[in-house]
N, C-alpha and C positions, 0 to 999 in steps of 0.2 A: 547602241552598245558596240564599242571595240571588240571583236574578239578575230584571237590570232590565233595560228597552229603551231610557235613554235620551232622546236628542232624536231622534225620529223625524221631526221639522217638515221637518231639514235637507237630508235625503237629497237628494241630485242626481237630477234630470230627466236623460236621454239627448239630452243637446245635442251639438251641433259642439264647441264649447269644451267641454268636458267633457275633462278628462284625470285616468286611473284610474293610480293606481301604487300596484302591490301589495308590502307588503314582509313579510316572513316567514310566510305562509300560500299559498307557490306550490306546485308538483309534487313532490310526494317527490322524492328522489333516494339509490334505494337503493344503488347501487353504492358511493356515499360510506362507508357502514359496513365491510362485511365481515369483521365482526370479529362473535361470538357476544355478548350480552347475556341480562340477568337487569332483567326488567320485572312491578314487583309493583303492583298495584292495591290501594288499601288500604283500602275501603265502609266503610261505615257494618255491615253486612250479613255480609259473606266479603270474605276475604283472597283475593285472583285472583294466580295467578304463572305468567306463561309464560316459556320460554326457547328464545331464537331464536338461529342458527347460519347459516352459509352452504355455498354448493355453488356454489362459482365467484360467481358476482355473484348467484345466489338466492337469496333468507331461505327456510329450513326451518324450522318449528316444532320444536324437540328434545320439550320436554315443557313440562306444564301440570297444574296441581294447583289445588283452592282448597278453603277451610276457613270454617267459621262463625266471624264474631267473637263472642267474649263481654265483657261487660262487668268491667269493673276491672281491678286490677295480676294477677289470673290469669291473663285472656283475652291481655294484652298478654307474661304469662311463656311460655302457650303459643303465641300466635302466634310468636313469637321461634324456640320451639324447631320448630314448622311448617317455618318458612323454611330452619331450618340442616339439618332433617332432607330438605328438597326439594335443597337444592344437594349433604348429600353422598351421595344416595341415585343422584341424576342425572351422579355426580361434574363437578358443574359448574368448569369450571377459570378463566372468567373472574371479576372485581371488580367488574366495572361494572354497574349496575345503576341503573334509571330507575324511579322514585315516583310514584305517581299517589295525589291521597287526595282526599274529601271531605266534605262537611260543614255542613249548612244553616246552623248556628249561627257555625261559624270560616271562612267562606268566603265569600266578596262576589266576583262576575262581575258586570261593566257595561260596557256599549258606548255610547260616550259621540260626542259631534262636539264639536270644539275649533277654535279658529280655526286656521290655520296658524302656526304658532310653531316655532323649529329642535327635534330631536330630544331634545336634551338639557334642556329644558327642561321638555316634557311631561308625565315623572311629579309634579313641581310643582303644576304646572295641575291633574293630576289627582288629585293630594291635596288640593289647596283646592276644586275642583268639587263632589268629594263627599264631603269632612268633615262631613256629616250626615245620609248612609248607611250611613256603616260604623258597625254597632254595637259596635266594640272597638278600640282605640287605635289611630289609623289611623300616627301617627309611630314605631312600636313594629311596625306590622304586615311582613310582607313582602309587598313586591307588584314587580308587573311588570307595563309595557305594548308592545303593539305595537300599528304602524300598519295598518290595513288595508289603506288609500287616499288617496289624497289628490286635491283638485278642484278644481273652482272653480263655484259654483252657478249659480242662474239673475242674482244679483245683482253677477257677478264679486267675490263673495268667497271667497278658497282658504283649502277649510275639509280636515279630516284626521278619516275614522272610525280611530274607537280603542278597542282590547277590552283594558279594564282589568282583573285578579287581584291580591284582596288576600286575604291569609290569616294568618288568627292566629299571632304566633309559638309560643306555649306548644303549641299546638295539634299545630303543624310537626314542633317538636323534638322531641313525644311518637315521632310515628313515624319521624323520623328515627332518633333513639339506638337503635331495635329494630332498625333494615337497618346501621345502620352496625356495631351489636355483633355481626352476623352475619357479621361479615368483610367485607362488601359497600362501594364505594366509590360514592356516589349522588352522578351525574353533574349529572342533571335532576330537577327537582318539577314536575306538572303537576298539571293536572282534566282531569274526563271531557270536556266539552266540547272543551277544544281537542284533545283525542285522538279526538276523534270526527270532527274537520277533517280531521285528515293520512289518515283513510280515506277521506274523502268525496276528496277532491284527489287521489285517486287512480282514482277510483273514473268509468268511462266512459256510465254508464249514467243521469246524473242530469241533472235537468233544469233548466229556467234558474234558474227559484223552487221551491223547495221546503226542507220542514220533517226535523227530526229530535225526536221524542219520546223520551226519557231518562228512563225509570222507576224511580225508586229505590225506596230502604226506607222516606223518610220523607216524601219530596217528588219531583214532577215537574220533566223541562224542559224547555219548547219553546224551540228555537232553528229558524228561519226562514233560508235563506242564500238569498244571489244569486250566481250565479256561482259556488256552491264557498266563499263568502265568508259570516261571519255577520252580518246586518242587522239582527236583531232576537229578542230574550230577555227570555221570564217565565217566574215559576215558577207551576207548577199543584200543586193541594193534594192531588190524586190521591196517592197510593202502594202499595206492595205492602202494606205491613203493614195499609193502611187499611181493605183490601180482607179481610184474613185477620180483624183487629177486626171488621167490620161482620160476620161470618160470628158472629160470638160474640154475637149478638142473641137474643135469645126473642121465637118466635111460637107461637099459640094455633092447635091441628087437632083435626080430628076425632082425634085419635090420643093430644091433652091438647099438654101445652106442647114446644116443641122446643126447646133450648137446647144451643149445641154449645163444649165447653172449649176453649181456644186450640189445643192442639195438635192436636185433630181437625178444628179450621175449617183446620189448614192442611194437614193430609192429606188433606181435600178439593176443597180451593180448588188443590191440586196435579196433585190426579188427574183432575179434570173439570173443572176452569177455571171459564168463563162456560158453565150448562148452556142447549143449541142447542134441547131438545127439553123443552116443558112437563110434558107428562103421564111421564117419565122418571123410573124410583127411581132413587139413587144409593144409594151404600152406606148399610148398616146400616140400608136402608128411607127414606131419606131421599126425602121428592119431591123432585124438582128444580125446582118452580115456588117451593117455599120459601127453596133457596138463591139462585134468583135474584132473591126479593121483597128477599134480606137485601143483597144487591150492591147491586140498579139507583140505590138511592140513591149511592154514589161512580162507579156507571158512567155516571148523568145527569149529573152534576158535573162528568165527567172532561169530558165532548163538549159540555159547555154552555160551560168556560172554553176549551176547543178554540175552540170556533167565534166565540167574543167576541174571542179572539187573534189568529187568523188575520186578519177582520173588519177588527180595531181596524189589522194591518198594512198592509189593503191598501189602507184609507181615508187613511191617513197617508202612504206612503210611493208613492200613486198605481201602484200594480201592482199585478196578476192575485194570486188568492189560490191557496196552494201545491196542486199536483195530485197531488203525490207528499210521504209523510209518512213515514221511516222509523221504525220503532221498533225500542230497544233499551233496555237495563241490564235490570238481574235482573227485574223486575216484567214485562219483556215476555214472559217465557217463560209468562206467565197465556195459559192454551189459548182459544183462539178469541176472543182478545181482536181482533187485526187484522180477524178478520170481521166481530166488533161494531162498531166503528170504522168499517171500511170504507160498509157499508151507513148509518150514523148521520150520517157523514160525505161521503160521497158523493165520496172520495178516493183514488188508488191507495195502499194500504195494502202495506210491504213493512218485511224484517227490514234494519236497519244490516248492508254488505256487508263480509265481511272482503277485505281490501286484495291486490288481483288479484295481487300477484305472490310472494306467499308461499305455499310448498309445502305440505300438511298430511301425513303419512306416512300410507299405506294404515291400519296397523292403529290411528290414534286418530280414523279421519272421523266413523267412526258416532257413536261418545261424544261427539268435539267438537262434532261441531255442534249437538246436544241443548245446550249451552250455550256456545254463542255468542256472547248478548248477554252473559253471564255475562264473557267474555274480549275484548271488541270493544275497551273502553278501554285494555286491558293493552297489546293489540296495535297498537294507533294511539300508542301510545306508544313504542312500539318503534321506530317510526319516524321519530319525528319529530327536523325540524333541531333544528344547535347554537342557533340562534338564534330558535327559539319561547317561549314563555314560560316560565319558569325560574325558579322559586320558591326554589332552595336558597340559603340564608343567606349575606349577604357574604362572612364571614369567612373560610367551606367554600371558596367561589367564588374568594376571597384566594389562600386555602393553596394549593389547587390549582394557581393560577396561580405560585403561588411555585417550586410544587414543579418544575414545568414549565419555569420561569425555571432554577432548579437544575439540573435534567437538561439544560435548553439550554446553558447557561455551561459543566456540566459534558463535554458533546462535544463543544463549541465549544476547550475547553480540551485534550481527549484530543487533537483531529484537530490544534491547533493544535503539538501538541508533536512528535506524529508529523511533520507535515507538518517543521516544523524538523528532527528528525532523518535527512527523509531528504534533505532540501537538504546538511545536513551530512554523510551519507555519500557523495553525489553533489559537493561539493566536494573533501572526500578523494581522493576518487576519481581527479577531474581534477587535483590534485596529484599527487599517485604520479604520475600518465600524465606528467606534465609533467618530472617528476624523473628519470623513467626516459628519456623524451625526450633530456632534458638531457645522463643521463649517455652516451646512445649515439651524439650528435653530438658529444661531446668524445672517443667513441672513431673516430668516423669521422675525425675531426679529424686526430688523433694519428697516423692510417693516414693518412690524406694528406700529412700533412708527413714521413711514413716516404717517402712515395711520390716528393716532391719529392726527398728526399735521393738516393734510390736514384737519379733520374733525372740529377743533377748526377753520379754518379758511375761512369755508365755510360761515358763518356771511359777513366777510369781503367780499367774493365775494360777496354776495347778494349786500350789498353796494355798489359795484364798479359796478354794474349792474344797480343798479339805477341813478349812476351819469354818466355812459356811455350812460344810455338812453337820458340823455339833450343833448350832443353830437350829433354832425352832422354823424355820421357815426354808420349804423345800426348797432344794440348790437346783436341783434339773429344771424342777416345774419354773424354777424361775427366771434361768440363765435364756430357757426357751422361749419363755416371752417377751424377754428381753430382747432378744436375737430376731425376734419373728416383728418385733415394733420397730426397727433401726430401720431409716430412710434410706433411700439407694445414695445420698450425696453425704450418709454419716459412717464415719470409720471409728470405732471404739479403740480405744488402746491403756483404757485401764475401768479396772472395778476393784472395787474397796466395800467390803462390809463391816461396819461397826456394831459387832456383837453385843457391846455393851450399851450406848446411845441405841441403839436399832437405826441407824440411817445408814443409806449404799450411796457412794460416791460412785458417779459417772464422768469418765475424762478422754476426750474422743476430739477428733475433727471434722472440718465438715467441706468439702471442695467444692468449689465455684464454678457451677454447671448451670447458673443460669436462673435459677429458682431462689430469691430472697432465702437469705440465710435466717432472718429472725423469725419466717414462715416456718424453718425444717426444724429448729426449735421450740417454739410454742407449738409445733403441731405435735413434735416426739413428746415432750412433757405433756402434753394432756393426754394423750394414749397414756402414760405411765400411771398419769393419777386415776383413768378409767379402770384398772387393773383391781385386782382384790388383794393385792401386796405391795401397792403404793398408795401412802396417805394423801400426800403433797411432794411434789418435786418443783424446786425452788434451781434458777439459774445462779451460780456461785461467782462465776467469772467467762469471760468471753471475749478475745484477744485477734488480730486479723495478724498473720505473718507469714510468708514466703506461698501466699496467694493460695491459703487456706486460712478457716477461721476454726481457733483453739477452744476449748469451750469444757467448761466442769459444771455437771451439775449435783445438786445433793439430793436426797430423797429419804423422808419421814418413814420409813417402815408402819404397816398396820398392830398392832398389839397383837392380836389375834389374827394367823393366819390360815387361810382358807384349808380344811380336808382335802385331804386327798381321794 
């Protein structure tokens, strides 16, 4: 992996005028997820996969696996079947899943200072800045920038640091088409580096300046931060494998020549690391002053370009050189490296921390943490925001958004039909009520105009109550029983007695409550005829209109009526 530092001339002094604005390298913010991911690291080295889960607003580690790469279309048939055989081992049920890959040859990191210019303008500038760094078609490439900060120096000119990723497309698409054939739907692309950000920004314990050492397979990487921010990045020639090579040297002993095959220099350089004690056999009789004769040449290199970097930042950018230096990626797990370091260096020496608020489950601490730095980038990617650097190709980035666009039109469209349907059942609704309304004050109506008639013709009855009185047949005792036999659904509005025939006319109506209308008249006429002043009462006529039924009836008077 290229990585440059830049124009380090520019950095800002701590003035008054000084204003810092940081933009997408702030606090995690876990709570935003909650939702489980599949986050694969993908070395030069081993294949890193963790999978993270929640428990209310905490990340839990579910599980984690990692695998040696091999080289060619095998190593990439079996890495493939690695990953499908981890998700449905773990029965992993989400898609999502976040990329991490690198690669000294296809990968260009630089941190650059630009003048202030709008946002969109930027990756411009910083493809014409350094069209003479990137060794592979920088117009072809994918890349991504963020601002750090933005300022104004000691000259009031507002300038912006900016942490540039470019990466080879062929490169990309190699590992892409293996996670996407694995079912997997890959949200984000990152690097180690800026996955080593979202721990550090998390992380309570660091100090104002200080360093983070990146051990790889092929290459080292200092990156330098201030404030949790990165200031400045070179690459160191150090590597794990470099260390496992030098091991495959021949020296001359009293014992004849020593020369050790690749894969016993690295079951050694496994077992015992940097050996602490000269006069000490290692295995198979090995002294350990010999294994350390065959190192100290990459481990003088390693602390000679340490301390020319550190040096070269603190001359340039006028600050303290760093007092704390993390170390991680697979090559930090070399034993008693950090001691060597420490004492060569004269620096607090510690491991890259994993990110405080993720759970580890009692039964994987002991194994995990044994490789740690192995998982540090997997899991700082796990975290990080929508808006950190994002490698995955337009087009993916496109669809996505299409598809999104889709599901959005699409519920935008469901909710919108619903929502119409229930306005429209909710109109219904209040029709019917209106209709029904309608129809029961046309019936109140119709009773009130019953009510006026009856009212104008209460006269007449008076009358007819005086000439029933000359009548042999008592008016009170009869109007009483009359009155006392009327149904609750019959309304009288006239009587008629014929003094001379002796029959009473009955003329009345009858309202539609429910109860068969031809029931409330045969049942009122036979009450009449059980009377002692009804012979026979006979139906005359019976008419249906304005949703009452009209009805007259006649009635044979007895010859002789009852005493009183």
């Amino acid at each position: 992996m290229k990585l440059f530092s830049g124009k380090i001339k520019g950095l800002p002094q701590k003035t008054s005028n000084s204003k810092a604005i940081f933009s997408g390298l702030g606090k995690l913010d876990f709570a935003t997820h909650k939702k489980k991911l599949i986050s694969i690291d993908w070395g030069e080295s081993f294949v890193k996969i963790v999978y993270i889960g929640y428990k209310g607003a905490i990340p839990v580690l579910l599980s984690y696996d990692l695998k040696k790469v091999l080289s060619g279309q095998e190593g990439l048939t079996e890495i493939k079947s690695f990953i499908s055989d981890f998700l449905r081992r773990n029965d992993v049920s989400t898609k999502e899943a976040i990329l991490t890959v690198s690669s000294p040859d296809s990968l260009v990191i630089k941190l650059i200072t630009l003048s202030s210019i709008p946002e969109k303008e930027i990756p411009q500038a910083v493809k014409w800045q350094l069209k003479d760094d990137v060794q592979f078609d920088i117009e072809k490439a994918l890349m991504d920038t963020r601002v750090l900060r933005e300022y104004t120096d000691a000259n009031g000119v507002k300038k912006s640091d900016v942490v540039c990723v470019f990466a080879k497309r062929e490169f990309v698409d190699k590992y892409l088409a293996i996670v996407i054939g694995c079912g997997l739907s890959v949200t984000k692309i990152s690097v180690p580096l800026i996955n080593y950000t979202q721990i550090l920004n998390c992380s309570s314990d660091n100090a104002h300046i200080f360093a983070v050492l990146d051990i790889g397979y092929n290459e080292s990487t200092l990156c330098v931060f201030r404030d949790n921010k990165p200031c400045f990045m070179r690459t160191l020639s150090f590597s794990s494998d470099k260390v496992t090579q030098s091991l495959t040297g021949a020296l001359m002993s009293d014992k004849g020549k020593i020369e050790l095959s690749l894969e016993k220099a690295e079951e050694i350089k496994k077992e015992f690391g940097i050996p602490q004690d000269n006069s000490e056999v290692l295995k198979d009789n090995i002294p350990a002053i010999y294994i350390l004769s065959l190192m100290r040449p990459q481990l003088e290199n390693l602390v000679k370009e340490l301390r020319l970097s550190l040096n070269y930042f603190a001359a340039n950018s006028k600050e303290d050189q760093p007092s704390l230096l993390y170390v991680t990626g697979g090559g930090a797990n070399l034993r008693n490296l950090s001691t060597y370091l420490a004492g060569e260096l004269n620096v607090r020496i510690e491991p890259l921390p994993l990110p405080e608020c993720i759970v580890i489950q009692e039964k994987d601490k002991e194994n995990f943490f044994k490789n740690l730095n192995q998982f540090s980038s997997a899991l700082g990617a796990a975290f990080m925001k929508q808006d950190y650097i994002n490698l995955v190709p337009y087009e993916i980035k496109a669809q996505k958004t299409e598809v999104r666009q889709k599901a959005f039109f699409r519920i935008i469209a469901v909710t919108s039909v619903a929502v119409f349907l229930f306005l429209l059942f909710i109109a219904n609704f209040h029709v019917n009520d209106y209709k029904k309304r309608v129809a029961n004050a046309k019936l109140q109506l119709s009773i009130i105009e019953l009510i006026k008639d009856l009212n104008t013709k209460i006269e007449v009855r008076e009358k007819l109550l005086v000439a029933i009185q000359r009548d042999r047949a008592p008016v009170y005792g009869l109007l009483k029983l009359i009155s006392s036999l009327i149904p609750k659904e019959m309304v009288l509005d006239g009587l008629f007695f014929d003094r001379q025939k002796q029959f009473l006319t009955l003329k009345g109506i009858i309202l539609e409550e429910g109860t068969p209308i031809e029931d409330v008249l045969t049942g009122f006429m036979g009450q009449l005829e059980k009377t002692s002043y009804i012979l026979e009462a006979n139906l005359v006529s019976s008419r249906h209109a304005n949703n009452v039924q009209q009805f007259e009836i006649q009635c044979d008077m007895r010859l002789e009526t009852p005493k009183k």
